[in-house]
C-alpha positions as CSV (number, residue, x, y, z in Angstrom):
1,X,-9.7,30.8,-1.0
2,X,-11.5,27.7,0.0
3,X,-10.0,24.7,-1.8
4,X,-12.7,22.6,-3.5
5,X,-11.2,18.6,-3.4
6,X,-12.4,15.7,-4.8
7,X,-12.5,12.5,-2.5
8,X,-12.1,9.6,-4.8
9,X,-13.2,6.2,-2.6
10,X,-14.8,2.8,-2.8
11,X,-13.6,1.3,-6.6
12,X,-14.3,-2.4,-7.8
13,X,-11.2,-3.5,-6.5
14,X,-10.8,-6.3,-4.0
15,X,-10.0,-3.6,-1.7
16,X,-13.7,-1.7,-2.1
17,X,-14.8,-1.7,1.5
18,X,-11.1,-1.0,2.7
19,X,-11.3,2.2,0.8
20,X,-14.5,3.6,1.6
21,X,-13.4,3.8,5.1
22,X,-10.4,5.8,4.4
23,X,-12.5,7.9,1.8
24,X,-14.6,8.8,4.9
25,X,-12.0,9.2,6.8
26,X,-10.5,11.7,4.9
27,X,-13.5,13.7,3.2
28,X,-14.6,14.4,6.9
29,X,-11.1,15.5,7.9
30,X,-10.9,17.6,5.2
31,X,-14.0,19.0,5.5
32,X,-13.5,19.9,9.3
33,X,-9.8,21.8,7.8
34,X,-12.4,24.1,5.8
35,X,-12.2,22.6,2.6
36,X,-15.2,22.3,-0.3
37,X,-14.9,18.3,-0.2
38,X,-17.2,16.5,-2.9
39,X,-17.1,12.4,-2.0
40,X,-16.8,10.4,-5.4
41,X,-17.8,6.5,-5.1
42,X,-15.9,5.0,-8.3
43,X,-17.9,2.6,-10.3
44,X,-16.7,1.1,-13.2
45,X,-18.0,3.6,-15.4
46,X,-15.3,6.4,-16.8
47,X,-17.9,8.4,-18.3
48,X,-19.6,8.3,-15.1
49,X,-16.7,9.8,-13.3
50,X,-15.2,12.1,-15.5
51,X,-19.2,13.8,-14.7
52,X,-18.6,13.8,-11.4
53,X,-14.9,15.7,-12.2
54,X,-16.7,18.6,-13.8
55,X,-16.1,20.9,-13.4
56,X,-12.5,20.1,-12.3
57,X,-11.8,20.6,-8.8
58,X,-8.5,22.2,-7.4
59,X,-6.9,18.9,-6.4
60,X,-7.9,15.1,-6.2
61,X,-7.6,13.0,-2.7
62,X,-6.7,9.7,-4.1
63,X,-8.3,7.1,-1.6
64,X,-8.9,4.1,-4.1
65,X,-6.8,1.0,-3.1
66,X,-5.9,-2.2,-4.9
67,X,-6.5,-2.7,-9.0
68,X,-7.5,0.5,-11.3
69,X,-7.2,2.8,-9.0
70,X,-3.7,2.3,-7.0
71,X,-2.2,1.1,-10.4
72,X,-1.1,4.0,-12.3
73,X,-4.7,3.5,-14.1
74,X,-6.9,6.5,-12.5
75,X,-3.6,8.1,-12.2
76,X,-3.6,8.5,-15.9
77,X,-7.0,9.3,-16.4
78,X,-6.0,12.4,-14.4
79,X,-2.9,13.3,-15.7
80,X,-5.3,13.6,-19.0
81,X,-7.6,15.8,-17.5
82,X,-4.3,18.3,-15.7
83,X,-6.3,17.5,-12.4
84,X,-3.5,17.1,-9.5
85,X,-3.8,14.1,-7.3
86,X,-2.4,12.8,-4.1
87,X,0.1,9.9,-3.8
88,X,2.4,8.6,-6.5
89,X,2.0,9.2,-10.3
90,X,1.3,6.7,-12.8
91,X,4.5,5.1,-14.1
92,X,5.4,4.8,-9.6
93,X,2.0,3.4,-9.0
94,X,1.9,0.9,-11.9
95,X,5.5,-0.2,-11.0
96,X,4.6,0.0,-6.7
97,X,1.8,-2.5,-7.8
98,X,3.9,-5.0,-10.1
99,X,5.4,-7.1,-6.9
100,X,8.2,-8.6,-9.3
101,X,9.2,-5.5,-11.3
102,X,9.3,-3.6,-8.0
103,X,11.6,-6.3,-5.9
104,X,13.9,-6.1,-9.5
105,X,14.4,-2.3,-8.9
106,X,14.5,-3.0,-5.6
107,X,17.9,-5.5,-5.8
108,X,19.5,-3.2,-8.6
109,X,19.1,-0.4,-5.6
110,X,20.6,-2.4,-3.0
111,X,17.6,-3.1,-1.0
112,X,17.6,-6.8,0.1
113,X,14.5,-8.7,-1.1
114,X,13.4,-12.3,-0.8
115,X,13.9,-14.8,-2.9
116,X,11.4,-15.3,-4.9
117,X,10.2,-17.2,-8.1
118,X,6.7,-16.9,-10.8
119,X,5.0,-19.8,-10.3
120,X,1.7,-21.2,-12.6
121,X,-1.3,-22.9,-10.1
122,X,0.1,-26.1,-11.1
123,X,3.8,-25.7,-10.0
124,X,2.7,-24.8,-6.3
125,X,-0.5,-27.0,-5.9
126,X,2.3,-29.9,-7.0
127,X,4.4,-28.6,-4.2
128,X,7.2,-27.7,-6.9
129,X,7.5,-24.1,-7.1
130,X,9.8,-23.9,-4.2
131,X,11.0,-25.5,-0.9
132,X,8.6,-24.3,2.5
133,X,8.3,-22.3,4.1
134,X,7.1,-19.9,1.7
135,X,4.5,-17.0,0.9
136,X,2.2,-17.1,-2.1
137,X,0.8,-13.4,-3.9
138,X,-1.2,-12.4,-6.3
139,X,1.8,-10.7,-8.7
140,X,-0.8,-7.3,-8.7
141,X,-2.7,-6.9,-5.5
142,X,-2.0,-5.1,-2.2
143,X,-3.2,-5.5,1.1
144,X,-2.4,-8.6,1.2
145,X,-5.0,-10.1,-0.5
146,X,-5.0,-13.9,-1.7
147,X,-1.3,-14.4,0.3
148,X,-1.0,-17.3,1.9
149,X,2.2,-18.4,4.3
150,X,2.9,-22.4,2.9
151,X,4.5,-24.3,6.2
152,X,6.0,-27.7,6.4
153,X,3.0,-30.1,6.6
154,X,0.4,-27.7,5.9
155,X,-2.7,-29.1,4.6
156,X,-5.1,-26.5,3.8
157,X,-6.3,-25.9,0.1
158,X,-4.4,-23.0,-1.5
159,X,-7.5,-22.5,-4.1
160,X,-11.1,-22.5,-3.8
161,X,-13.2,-24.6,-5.5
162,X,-13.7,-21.7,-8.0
163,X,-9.7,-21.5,-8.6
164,X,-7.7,-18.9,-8.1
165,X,-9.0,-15.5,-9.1
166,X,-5.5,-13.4,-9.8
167,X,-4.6,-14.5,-12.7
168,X,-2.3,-17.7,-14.0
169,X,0.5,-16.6,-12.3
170,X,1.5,-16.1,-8.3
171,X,4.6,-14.9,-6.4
172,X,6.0,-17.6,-4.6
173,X,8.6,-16.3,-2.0
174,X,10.9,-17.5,0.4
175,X,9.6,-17.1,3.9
176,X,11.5,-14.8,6.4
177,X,10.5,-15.9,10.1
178,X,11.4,-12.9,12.6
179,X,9.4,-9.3,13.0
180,X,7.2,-7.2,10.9
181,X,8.5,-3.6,10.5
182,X,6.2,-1.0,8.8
183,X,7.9,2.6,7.6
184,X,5.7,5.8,6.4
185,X,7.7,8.5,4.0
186,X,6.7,11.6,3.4
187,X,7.9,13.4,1.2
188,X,11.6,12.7,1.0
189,X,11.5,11.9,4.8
190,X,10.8,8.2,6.8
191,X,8.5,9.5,9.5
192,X,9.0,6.5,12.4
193,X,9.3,2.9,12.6
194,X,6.2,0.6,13.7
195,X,6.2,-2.9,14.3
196,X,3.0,-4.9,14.0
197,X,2.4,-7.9,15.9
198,X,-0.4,-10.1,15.4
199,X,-1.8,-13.6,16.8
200,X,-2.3,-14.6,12.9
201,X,1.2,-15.1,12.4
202,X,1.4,-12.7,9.6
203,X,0.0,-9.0,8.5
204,X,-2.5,-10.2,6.5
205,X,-5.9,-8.9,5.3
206,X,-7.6,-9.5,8.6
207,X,-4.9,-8.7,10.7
208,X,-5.3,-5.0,9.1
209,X,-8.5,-4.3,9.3
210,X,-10.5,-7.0,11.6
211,X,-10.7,-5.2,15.2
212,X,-8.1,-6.9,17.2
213,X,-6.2,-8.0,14.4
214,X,-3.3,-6.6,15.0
215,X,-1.2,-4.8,17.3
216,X,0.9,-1.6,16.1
217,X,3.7,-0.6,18.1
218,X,5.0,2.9,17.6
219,X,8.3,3.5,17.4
220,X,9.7,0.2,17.3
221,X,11.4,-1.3,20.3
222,X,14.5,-2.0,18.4
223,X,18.1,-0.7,18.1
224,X,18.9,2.4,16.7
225,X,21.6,1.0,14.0
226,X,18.2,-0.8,12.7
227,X,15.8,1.9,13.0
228,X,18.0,4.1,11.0
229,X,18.6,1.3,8.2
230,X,14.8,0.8,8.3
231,X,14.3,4.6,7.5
232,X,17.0,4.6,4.9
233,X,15.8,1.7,2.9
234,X,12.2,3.2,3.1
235,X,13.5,6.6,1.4
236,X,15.3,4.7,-1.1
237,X,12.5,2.6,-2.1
238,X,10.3,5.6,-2.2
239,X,13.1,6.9,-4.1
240,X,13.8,4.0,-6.6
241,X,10.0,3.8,-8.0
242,X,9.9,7.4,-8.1
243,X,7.3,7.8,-5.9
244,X,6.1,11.3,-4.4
245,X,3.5,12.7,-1.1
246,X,2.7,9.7,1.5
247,X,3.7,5.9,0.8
248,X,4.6,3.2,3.1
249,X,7.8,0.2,3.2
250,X,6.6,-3.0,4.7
251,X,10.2,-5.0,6.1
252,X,10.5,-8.5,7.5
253,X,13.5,-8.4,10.2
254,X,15.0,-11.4,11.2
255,X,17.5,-10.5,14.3
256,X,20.2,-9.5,11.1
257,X,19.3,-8.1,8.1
258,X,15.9,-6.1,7.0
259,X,14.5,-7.7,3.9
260,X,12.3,-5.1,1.6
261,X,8.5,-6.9,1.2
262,X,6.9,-3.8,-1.0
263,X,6.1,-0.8,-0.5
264,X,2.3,0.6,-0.5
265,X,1.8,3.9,-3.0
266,X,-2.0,4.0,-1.3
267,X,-1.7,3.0,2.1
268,X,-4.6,3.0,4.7
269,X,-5.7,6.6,5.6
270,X,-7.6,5.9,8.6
271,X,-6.7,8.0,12.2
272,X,-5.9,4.8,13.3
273,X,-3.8,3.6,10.3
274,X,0.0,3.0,10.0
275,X,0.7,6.3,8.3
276,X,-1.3,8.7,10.7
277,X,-0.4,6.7,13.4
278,X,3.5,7.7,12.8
279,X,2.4,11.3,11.7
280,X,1.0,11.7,15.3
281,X,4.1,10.4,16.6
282,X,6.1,13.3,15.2
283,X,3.5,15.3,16.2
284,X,1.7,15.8,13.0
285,X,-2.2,15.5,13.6
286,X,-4.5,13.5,10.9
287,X,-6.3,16.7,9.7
288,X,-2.8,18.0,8.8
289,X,-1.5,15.2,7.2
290,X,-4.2,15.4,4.8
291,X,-3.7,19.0,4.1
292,X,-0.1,18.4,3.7
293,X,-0.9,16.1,1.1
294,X,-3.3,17.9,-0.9
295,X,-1.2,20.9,-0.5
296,X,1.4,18.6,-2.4
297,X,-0.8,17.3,-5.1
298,X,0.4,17.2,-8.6
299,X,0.2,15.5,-12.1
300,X,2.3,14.5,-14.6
301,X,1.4,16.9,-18.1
């Protein structure tokens, strides 16, 4: 029997445009697998969706990113209506999204994290939060939206003129110079190791999705001793928040030890995105990774 799933895309995150490409993405290679796909663009209007959910499909591809809908907040919405989902349930997607509360489970785990403080606008415009070089985040947003890398002599305005839009507080953390190292789990399994190298100095929003931006090497020219501690502290992060289908570790490697940056309940969904990019490297094509993952959709009732 033909599957009917729902494509959940766009949002009113800062991440809208982001996630209309991967809701594309993946409503056409559902589609092409044979499946009744119907292509939802989220507003902020509940009683507008819950419309578009009836009546209720089999399953729900998740392809919101950032705020409301990679927070544990649509998650809820359809744990309420029994409609299975892809990606991480609510309590791993609220706590995925919570930088702080993830990096404390995180440490109690074992994983190494940064060091890191909570800093108000004041503390780091006044150069006080903590000593360079360091990264500043928005507490609740993912693909690296608002961060900025604070160097030694760095001039350039942290806020705009209209202030800072993420709330009161940021993330200041400590800096780790060395390699980016990106890990996909599926399942219960770490899929490959990629490392990203880009002329902007860090894997920031542009260097994601600008062309050119970045450069993803896949697998990792690295030793094996790391590449198998890379996996392992992928699993157990994926582990620790309680996370389930596809999500994604993001490490900073400094020539010694692998620190734990977050991990990404929603990552990009793309052909050419982190995730599918390691699933073709173990030979899984993107059509099938989709179907994989609404094969493994569920809710929490």
């Amino acid at each position: 029997m033909t599957k009917h799933v729902a494509v959940l895309m766009g949002g009113w995150s800062a991440e809208r445009e982001v996630s209309l490409v991967s809701g594309a993405a993946c409503a056409k290679a559902l589609q092409d697998a044979g499946m009744d796909v119907t292509s939802i663009d989220v507003q902020c209007d509940m009683g507008g969706l819950l419309t578009r959910l009836y009546p209720k499909p089999d399953a729900v591809f998740n392809a919101l990113h950032g705020r409301y809908g990679e927070d544990g907040c649509v998650q809820g919405l359809l744990d309420i209506l029994g409609i299975p989902y892809t990606h991480s349930g609510l309590m791993a997607s609220a706590l995925a999204m919570d930088k702080p509360m993830a990096k404390r489970l995180f440490a109690a785990a074992g994983i190494p994290v940064a060091e890191h403080v909570i800093a108000t606008q004041d503390e780091v415009l006044s150069g006080q939060a903590m000593d360079t070089p360091y990264v500043v985040k928005p507490a609740n947003e993912g693909s690296s939206v608002g961060v900025h890398i604070i160097r030694d002599g760095d001039n350039e305005p942290l806020f705009s003129e209209s202030g800072w839009p993420f709330g009161e507080h940021v993330m200041v953390e400590r800096f780790i110079e060395g390699r980016e190292l990106s890990v996909s789990v599926m399942g219960d399994k770490a899929l490959a190791v990629t490392e990203i190298s880009t002329h902007r100095g860090f894997y920031d929003y542009a260097a994601k999705y600008e062309d050119g931006g970045s450069v993803h090497i896949v697998p990792a020219d690295i030793p094996q001793n790391v590449e198998a501690e890379a996996k392992r502290l992928a699993v157990l992060a994926h582990q620790t928040l309680g996370c389930r289908g596809v999500s994604r570790a993001d490490f900073r490697y400094d020539g010694d030890q692998l620190y734990m940056l977050e991990i990404n309940t929603q990552p990009g969904m793309t052909p050419t995105s982190l995730v599918p990019e390691q699933a073709a490297h173990v030979g899984m094509s993107f059509q099938e990774l989709l179907v994989w993952m609404v094969e493994n959709a569920e809710c929490d009732i």
